[in-house]
Backbone as CSV, one residue per row, in Angstrom:
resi,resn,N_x,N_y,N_z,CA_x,CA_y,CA_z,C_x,C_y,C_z
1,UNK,56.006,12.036,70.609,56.754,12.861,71.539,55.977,14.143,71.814
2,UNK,56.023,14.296,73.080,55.316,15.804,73.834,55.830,16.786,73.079
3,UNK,55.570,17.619,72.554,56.050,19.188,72.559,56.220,20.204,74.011
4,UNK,56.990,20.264,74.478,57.621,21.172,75.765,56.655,22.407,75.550
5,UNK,56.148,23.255,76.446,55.658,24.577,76.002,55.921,24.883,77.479
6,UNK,56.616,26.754,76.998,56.618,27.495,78.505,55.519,27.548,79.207
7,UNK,55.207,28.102,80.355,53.999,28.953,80.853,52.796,29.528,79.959
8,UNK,53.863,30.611,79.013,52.958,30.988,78.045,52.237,30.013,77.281
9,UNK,52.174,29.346,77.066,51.967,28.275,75.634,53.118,28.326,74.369
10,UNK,53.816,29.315,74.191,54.508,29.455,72.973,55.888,28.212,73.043
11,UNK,56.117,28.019,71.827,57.028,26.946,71.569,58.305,27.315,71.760
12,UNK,59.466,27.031,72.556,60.729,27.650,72.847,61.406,27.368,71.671
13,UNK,62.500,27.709,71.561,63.522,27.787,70.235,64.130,26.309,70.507
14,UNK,64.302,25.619,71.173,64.619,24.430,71.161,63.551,23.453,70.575
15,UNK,62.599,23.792,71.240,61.212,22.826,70.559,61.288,22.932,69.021
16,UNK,61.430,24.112,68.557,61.009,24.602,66.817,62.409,24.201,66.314
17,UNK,63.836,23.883,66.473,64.316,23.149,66.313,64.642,22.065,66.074
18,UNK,63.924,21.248,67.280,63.672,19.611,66.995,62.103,19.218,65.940
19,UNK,61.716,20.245,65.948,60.423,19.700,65.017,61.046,20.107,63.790
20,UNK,62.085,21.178,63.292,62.614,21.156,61.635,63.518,20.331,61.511
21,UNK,63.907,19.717,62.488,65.107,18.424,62.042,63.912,17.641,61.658
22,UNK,62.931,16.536,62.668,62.495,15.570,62.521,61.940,15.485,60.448
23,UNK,61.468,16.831,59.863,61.367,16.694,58.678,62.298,16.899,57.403
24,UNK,63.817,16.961,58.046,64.431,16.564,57.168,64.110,15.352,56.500
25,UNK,64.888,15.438,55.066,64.624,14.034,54.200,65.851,13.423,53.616
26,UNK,66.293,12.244,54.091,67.344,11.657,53.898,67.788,11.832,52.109
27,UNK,69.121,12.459,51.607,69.292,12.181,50.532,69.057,10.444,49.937
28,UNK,68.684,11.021,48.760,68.697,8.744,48.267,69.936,9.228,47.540
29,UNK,69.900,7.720,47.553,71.407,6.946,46.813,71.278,7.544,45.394
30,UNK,72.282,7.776,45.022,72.270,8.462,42.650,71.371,7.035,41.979
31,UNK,72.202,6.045,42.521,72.420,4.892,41.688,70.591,4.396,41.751
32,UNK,70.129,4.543,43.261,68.297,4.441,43.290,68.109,5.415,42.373
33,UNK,67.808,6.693,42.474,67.074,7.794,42.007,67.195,7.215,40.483
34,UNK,68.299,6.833,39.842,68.487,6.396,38.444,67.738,5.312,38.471
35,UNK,67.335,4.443,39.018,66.384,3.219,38.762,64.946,3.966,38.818
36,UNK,65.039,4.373,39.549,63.444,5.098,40.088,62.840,5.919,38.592
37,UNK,63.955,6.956,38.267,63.928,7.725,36.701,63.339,6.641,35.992
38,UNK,64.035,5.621,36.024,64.314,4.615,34.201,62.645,4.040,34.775
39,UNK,62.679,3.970,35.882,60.794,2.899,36.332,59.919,3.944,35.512
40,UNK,60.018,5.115,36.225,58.690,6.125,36.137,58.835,6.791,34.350
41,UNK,60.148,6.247,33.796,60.345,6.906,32.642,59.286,5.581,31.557
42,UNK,59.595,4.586,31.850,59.185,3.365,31.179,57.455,3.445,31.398
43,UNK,57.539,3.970,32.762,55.981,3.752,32.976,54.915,4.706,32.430
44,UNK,55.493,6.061,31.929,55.175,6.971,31.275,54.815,6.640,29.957
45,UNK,55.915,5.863,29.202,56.073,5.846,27.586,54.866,4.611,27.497
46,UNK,54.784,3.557,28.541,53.643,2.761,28.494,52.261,3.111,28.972
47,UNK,52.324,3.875,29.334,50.767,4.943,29.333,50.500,5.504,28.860
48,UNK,51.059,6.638,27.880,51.056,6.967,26.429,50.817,5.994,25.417
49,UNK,51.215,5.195,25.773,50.684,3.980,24.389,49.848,3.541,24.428
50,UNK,49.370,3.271,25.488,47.994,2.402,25.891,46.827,3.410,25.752
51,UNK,45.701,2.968,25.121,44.472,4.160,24.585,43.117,4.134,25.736
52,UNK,43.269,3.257,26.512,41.774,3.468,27.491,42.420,4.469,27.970
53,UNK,41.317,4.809,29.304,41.071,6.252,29.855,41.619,6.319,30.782
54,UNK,41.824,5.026,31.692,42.510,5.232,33.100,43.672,5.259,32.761
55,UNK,44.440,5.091,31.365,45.845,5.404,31.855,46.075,6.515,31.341
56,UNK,44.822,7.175,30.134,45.173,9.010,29.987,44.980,9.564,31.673
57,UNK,43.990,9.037,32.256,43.851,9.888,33.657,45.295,9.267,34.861
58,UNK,45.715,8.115,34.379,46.820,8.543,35.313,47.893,9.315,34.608
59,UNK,48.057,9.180,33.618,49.281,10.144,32.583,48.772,11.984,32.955
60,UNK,47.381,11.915,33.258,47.403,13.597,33.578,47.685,13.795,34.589
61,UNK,47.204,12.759,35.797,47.449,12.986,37.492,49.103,12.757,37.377
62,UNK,50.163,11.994,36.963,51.248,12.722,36.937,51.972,14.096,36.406
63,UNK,50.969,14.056,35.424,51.552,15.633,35.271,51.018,16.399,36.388
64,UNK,50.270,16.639,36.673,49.624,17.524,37.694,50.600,17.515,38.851
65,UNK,50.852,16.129,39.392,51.806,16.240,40.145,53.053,16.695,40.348
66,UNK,53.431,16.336,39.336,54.562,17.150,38.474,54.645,18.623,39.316
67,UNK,53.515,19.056,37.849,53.519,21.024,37.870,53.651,21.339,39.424
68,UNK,52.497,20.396,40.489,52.267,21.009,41.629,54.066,21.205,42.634
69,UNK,54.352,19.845,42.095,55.891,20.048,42.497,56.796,20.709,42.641
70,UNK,56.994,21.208,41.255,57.438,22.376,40.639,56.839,23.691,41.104
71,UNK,56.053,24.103,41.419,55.451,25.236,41.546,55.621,25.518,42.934
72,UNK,56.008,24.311,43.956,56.119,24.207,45.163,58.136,24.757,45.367
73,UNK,58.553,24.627,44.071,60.073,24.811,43.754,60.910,23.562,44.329
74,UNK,60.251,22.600,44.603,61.236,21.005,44.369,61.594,21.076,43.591
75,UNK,62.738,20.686,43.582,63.349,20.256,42.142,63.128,19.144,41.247
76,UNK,63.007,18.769,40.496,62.641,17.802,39.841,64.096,16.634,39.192
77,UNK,64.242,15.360,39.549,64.837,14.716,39.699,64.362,13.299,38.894
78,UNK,64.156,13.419,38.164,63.860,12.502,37.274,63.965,12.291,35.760
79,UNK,65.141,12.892,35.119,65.556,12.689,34.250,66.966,11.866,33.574
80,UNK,66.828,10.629,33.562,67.985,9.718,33.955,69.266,10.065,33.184
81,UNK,69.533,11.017,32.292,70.317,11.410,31.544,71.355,12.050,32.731
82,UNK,70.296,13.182,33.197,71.003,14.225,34.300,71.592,13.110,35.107
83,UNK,70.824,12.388,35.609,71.378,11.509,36.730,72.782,10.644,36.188
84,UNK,72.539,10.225,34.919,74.037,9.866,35.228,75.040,10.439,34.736
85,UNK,75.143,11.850,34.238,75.974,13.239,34.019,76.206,12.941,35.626
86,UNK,75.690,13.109,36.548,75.549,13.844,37.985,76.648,12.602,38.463
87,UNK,76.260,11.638,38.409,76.829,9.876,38.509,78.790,10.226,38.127
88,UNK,78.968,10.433,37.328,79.595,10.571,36.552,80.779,11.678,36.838
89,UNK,80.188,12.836,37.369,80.913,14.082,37.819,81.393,13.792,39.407
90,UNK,80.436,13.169,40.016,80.886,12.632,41.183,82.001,11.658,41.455
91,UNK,82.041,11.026,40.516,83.122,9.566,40.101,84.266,10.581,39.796
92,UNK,84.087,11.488,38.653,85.169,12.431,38.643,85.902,13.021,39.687
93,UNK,85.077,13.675,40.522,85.316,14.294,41.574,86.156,13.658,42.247
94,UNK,86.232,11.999,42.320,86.169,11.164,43.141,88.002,11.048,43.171
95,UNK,87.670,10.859,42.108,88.959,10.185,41.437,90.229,11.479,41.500
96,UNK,89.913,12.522,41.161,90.493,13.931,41.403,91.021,13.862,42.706
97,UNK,90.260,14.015,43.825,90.660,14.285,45.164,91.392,12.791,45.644
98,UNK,91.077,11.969,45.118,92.544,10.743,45.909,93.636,10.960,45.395
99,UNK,93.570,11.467,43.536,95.034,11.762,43.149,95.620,12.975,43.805
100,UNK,94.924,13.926,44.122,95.430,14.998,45.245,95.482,14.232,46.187
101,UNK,94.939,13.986,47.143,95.703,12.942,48.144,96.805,12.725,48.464
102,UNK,96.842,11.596,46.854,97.817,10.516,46.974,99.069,11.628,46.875
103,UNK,99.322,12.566,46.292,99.906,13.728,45.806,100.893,13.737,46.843
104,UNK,99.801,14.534,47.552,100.294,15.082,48.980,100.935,14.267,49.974
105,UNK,100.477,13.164,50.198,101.034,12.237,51.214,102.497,11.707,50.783
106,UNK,102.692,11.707,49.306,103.589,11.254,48.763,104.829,12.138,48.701
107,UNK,104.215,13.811,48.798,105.565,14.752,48.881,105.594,14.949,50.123
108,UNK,104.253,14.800,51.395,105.464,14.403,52.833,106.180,13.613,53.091
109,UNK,106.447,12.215,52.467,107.264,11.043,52.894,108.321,11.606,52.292
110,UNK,107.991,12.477,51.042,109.450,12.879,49.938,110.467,13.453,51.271
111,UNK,109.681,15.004,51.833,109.924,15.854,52.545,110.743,15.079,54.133
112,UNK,110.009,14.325,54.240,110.302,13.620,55.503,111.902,12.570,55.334
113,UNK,112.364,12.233,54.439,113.262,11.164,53.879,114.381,12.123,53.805
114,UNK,113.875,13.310,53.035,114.993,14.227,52.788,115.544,14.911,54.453
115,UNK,114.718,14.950,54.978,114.678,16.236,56.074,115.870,14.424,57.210
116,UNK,115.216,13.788,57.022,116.693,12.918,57.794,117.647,12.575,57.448
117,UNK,117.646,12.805,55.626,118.910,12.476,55.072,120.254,13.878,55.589
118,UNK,119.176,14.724,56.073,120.206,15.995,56.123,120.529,15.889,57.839
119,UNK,119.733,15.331,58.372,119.888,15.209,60.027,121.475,14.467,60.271
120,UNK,120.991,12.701,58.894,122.101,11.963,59.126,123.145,12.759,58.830
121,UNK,123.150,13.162,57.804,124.582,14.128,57.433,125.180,15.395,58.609
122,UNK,124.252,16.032,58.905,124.920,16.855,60.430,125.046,16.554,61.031
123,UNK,124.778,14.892,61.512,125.406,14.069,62.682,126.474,13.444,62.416
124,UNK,126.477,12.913,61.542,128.327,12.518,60.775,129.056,13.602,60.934
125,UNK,128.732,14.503,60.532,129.713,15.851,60.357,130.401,16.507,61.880
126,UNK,129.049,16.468,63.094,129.424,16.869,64.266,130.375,15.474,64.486
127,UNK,130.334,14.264,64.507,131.518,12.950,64.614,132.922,13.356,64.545
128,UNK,132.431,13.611,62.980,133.663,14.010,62.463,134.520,15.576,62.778
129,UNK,133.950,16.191,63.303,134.659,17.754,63.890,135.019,17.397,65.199
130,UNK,134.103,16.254,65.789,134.854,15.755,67.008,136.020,14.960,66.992
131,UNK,136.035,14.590,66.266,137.206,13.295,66.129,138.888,14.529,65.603
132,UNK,138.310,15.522,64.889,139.602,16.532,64.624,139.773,17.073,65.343
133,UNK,139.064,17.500,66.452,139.553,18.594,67.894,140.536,17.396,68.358
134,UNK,140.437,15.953,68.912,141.056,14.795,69.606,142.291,15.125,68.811
């Protein structure tokens, strides 16, 4: 896609807009990121074990990557413990807000049942004040 530019050359506020959306990054799923953890966690503890050199040099090029990550202030997302604390609080969450919900919907039908039980009753009653004037 073209980039639009005024006269001047400079990029309008609409242009610099659509170019910071296009690098948003889709959240992943908990339940991936937790597989992804347990892969890169397994794949760690088996490169540590193993004594040739290419897997000390990939065990350092992840750290490196790591730090550079970090230092960049990503957060770091790969500790499967956190992830399913995180898993877990969300399910909580989950479960919280339908019983509020269910709560609520349940004391308008209350509200609503009552509010015609009192309608029916002031309509009997006007019947009946009519029927004593006759």
């Amino acid at each position: 896609a073209m980039v639009s530019t005024q006269s001047t050359g400079t990029k309008t506020k609409e242009d610099l807009d659509l170019m910071s959306s296009k690098k948003k990054k889709k959240k992943k799923d908990l339940v991936k990121m937790l597989d992804e953890a347990k892969k890169k966690k397994k794949e760690v503890t088996a490169l540590q074990k193993s004594t040739d050199e290419k897997s000390a040099d990939k065990l350092q090029d992840k750290a490196w990557q790591k730090a550079i990550s970090m230092a960049k202030g990503e957060k770091q997302k790969d500790n499967p413990d956190l992830i399913v604390k995180t898993i877990k609080r969300k399910e909580q969450a989950k479960k919280k807000s339908k019983k509020e919900w269910n709560e609520r919907t349940g004391g308008q039908k209350k509200a609503q049942k009552e509010k015609q039980k009192k309608r029916q009753a002031n309509i009997e009653k006007r019947i009946q004040g009519k029927k004593q004037k006759k």
